[in-house]
C-alpha positions in Angstrom: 84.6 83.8 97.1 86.7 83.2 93.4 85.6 80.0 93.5 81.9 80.5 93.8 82.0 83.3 90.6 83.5 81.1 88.8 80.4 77.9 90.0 78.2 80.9 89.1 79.6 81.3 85.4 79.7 77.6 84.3 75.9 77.2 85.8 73.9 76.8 82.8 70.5 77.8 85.3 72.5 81.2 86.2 73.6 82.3 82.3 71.4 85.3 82.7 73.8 86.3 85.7 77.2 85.9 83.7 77.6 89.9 83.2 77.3 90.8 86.9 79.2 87.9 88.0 82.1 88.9 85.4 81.5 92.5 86.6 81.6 91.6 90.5 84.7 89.1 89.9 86.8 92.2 88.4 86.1 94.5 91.5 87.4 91.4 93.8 90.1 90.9 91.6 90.7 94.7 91.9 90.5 95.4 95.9 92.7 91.7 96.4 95.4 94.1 94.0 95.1 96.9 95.5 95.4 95.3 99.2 98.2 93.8 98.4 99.9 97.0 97.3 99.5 97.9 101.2 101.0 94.5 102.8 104.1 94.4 102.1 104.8 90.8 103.1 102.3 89.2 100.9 104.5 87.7 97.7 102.6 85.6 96.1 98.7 87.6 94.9 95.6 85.7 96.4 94.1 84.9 93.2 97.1 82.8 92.2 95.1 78.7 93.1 92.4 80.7 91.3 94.1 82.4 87.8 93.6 79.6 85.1 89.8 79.0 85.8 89.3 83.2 86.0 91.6 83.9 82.7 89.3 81.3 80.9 86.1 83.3 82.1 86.9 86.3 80.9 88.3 84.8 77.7 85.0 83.1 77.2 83.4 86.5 78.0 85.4 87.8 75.0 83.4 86.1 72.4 79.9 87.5 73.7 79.2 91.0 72.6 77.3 91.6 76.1 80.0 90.9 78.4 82.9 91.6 76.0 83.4 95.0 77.7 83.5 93.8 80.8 85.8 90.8 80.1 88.8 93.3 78.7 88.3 95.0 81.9 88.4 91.6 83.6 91.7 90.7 81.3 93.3 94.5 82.0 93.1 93.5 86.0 94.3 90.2 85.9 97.4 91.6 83.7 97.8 94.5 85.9 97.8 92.3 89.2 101.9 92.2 89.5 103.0 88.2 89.6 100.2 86.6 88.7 100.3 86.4 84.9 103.3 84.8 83.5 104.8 86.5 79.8 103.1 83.3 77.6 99.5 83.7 79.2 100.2 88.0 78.8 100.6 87.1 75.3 97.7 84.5 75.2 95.4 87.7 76.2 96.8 90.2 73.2 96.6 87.4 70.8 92.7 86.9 71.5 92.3 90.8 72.2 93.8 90.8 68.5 91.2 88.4 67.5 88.4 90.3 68.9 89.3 93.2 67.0 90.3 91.6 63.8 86.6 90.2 63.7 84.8 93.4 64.9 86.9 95.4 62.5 84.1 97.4 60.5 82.4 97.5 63.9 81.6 101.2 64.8 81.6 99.2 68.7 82.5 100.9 71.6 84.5 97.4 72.4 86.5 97.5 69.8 87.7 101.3 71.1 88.2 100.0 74.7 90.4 96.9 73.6 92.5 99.5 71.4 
């Protein structure tokens, strides 16, 4: 399923359907954290083959205003999904977070609130 969100985000015919695949992509990212929460014997969190290709979607989705929302929501789940980010690509997330809000400083944005 990751692998055809992400198809669906590079395809320049589906651009008009970025938001609800970034949107749709969060809740799987979501449910695959919260099932693993319940099964114990699961070590290593599904999304793991997939976490470079989905980090760079919602980083891209940073740097449109439309989806920007929904990419730091994106960014909070991959971060909260234990194991799967390492310290270096955490820190890769604040740094562009910081960038967002650096930019969007005089921004009255409701963005700029939810990355805070």
């Amino acid at each position: 399923m990751v692998p055809h969100f992400i198809r669906l985000f590079h395809d320049p015919d589906e651009s008009s359907t970025r938001l609800g695949t970034l949107t749709l992509l969060c809740e799987v990212i979501e449910s695959a954290r919260n099932s693993v929460g319940q099964d114990s014997t699961v070590r290593e969190p599904a999304l793991m083959p997939f976490k470079d290709e989905v980090l760079g979607l919602y980083i891209a989705g940073l740097q449109l205003t439309s989806s920007r929302t929904v990419a730091l929501s994106g960014l909070n789940a991959l971060i909260l999904t234990d194991g799967l980010l390492a310290d270096e690509e955490i820190g890769y997330v604040v740094h562009k977070v910081n960038d967002i809000i650096i930019v969007n400083q005089d921004d009255p944005d409701e963005t700029r609130l939810v990355a805070l």
